[in-house]
TIZAMAR-511976 format. One record per residue (C-alpha): x, y, z; residue in three letters. Coordinates in steps of 0.5 Angstrom, whole numbers, padded with zeros to 4 digits, always signed. Last residue first. Layout:
<rs>
XYZALA;...
</rs>
This chain:
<rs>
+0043+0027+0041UNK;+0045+0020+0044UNK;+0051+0020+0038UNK;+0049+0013+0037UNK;+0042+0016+0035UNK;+0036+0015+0039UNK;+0033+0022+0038UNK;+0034+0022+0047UNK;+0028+0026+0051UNK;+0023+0032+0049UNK;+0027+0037+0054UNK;+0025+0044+0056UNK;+0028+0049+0053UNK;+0031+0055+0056UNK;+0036+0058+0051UNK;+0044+0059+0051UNK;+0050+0064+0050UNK;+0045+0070+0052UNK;+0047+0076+0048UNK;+0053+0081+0050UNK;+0057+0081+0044UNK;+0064+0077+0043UNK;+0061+0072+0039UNK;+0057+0075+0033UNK;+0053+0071+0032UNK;+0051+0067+0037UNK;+0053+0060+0038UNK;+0048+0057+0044UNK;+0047+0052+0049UNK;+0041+0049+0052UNK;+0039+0051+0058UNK;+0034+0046+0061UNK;+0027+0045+0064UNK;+0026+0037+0065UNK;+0019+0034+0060UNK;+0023+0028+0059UNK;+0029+0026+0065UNK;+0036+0028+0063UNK;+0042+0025+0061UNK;+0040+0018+0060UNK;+0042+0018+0053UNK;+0049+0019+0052UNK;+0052+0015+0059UNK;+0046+0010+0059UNK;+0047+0008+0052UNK;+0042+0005+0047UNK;+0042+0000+0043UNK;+0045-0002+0036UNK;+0043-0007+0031UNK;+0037-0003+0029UNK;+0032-0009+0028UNK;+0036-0015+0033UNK;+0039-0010+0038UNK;+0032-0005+0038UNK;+0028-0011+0040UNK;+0033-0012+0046UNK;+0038-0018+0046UNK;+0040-0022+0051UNK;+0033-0026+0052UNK;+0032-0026+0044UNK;+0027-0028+0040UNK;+0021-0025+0044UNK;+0016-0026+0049UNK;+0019-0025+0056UNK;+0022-0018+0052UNK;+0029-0015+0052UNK;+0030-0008+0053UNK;+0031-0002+0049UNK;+0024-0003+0044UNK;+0020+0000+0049UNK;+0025+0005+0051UNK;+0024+0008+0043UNK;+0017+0007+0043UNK;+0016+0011+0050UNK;+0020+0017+0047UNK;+0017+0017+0041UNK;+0010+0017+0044UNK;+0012+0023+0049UNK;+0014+0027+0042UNK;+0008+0026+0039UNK;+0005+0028+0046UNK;+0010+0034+0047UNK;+0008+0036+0040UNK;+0002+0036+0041UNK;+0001+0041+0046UNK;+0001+0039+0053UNK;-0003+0042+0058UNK;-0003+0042+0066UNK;+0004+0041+0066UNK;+0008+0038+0072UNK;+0010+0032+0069UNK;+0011+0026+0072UNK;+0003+0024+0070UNK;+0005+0025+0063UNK;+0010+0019+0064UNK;+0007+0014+0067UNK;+0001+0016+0062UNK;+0004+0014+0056UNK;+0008+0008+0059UNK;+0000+0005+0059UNK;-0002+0008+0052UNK;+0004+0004+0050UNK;+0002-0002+0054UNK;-0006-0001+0052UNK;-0002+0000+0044UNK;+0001-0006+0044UNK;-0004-0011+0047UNK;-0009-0009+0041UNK;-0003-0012+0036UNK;-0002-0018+0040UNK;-0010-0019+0040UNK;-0011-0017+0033UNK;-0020-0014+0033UNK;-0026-0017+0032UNK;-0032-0013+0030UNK;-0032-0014+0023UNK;-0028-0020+0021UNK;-0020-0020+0022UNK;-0016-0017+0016UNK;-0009-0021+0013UNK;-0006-0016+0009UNK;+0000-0019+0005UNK;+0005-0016+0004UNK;+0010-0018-0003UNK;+0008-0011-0007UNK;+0004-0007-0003UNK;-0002-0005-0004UNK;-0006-0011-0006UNK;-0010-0010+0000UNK;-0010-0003+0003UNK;-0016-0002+0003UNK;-0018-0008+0007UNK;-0014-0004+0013UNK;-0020-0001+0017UNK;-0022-0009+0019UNK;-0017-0009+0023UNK;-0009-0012+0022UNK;-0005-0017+0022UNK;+0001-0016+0016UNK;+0004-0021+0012UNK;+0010-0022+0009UNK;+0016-0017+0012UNK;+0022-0019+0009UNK;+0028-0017+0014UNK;+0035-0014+0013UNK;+0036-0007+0016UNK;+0033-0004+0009UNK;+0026-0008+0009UNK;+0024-0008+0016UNK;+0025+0000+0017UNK;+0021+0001+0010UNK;+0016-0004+0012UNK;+0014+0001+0018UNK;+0015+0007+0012UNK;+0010+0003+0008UNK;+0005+0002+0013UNK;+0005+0009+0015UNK;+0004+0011+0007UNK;-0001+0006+0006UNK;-0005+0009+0012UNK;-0004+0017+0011UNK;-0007+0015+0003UNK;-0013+0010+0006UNK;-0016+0016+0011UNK;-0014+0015+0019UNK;-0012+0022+0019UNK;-0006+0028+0020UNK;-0002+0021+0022UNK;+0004+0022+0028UNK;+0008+0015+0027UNK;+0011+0009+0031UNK;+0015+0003+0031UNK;+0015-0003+0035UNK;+0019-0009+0035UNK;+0017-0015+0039UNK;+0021-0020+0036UNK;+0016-0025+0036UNK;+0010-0022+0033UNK;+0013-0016+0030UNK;+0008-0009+0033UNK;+0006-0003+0029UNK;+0002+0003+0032UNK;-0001+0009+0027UNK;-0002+0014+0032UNK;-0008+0019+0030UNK;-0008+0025+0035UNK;-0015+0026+0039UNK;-0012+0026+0045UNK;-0008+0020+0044UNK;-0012+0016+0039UNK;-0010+0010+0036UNK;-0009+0006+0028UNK;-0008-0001+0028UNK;-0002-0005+0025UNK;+0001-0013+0027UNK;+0007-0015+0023UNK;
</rs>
């Protein structure tokens, strides 16, 4: 497993990447300090581990070196100072590549950080949709393979991300003259299998 910390508009993402599966994950930090950074390598573990995988090392930056001994049967393989894990790095220029693919097909002139988050989950989920030339599998998406399921076009491709949208409301009581729905602007698919 290869792990770095990133930036995206002063927001810290924590990035990890399986070496031959290709499999990402992704998660918001508060900062880059040893207790945000043990808790977001233990939850990408955690997703490993509780699909049937063992995680043995992981490849890391000098940041990492606090965390040594952390985590029970992980290694932490840290390169020197000034040197840096070439798949783990080529990761995040591809993320930071989709990122920007998708923000420049918005006609916002400002995001909140919430919609960046959101961005970023949504390009790791799609990344993780499709096979990849360097991984295990062909056939079978990185998501397939860890989750063991994909995604479906029908239930997750409804609308585009950042699209205006009207969403459908219950009001209480029902017989009254309230608005029946919200304007929303959607932030994409949660990757469910219901295609929330």
């Amino acid at each position: 497993l290869g792990a770095d910390v990133f930036h995206v508009n002063q927001t810290p993402f924590f990035l990890t990447q399986s070496y031959r599966i290709v499999f990402y994950t992704v998660q918001s930090m508060s900062d880059n300090k040893k207790p945000r950074l043990l808790d977001a390598l233990t939850q990408a573990v955690k997703i490993y581990t509780s699909n049937g995988f063992r995680v043995r090392t992981c490849f890391a930056d000098g940041a990492f070196e606090c965390l040594q001994n952390e985590l029970p049967g992980v290694r932490i393989d840290t390169c020197g100072s000034s040197a840096h894990v070439g798949f783990i790095e080529r990761a995040i220029r591809t993320v930071k590549e989709r990122i920007r693919a998708v923000r420049a097909g918005l006609p916002y002139h400002h995001l909140p950080r919430k919609i960046t988050r959101e961005i970023m989950r949504f390009v790791v989920m799609w990344l993780n949709a499709f096979p990849t030339k360097s991984g295990v599998s062909e056939r079978l998406s990185p998501r397939e393979i860890v989750l063991r399921h994909k995604l479906d076009f029908a239930k997750h491709c409804r609308a585009p991300f950042g699209s205006y949208c009207e969403t459908h409301e219950e009001p209480t009581p029902t017989n009254g003259m309230k608005a029946r729905s919200i304007p929303a602007i959607v932030l994409g698919p949660t990757g469910n299998l219901q295609g929330t």
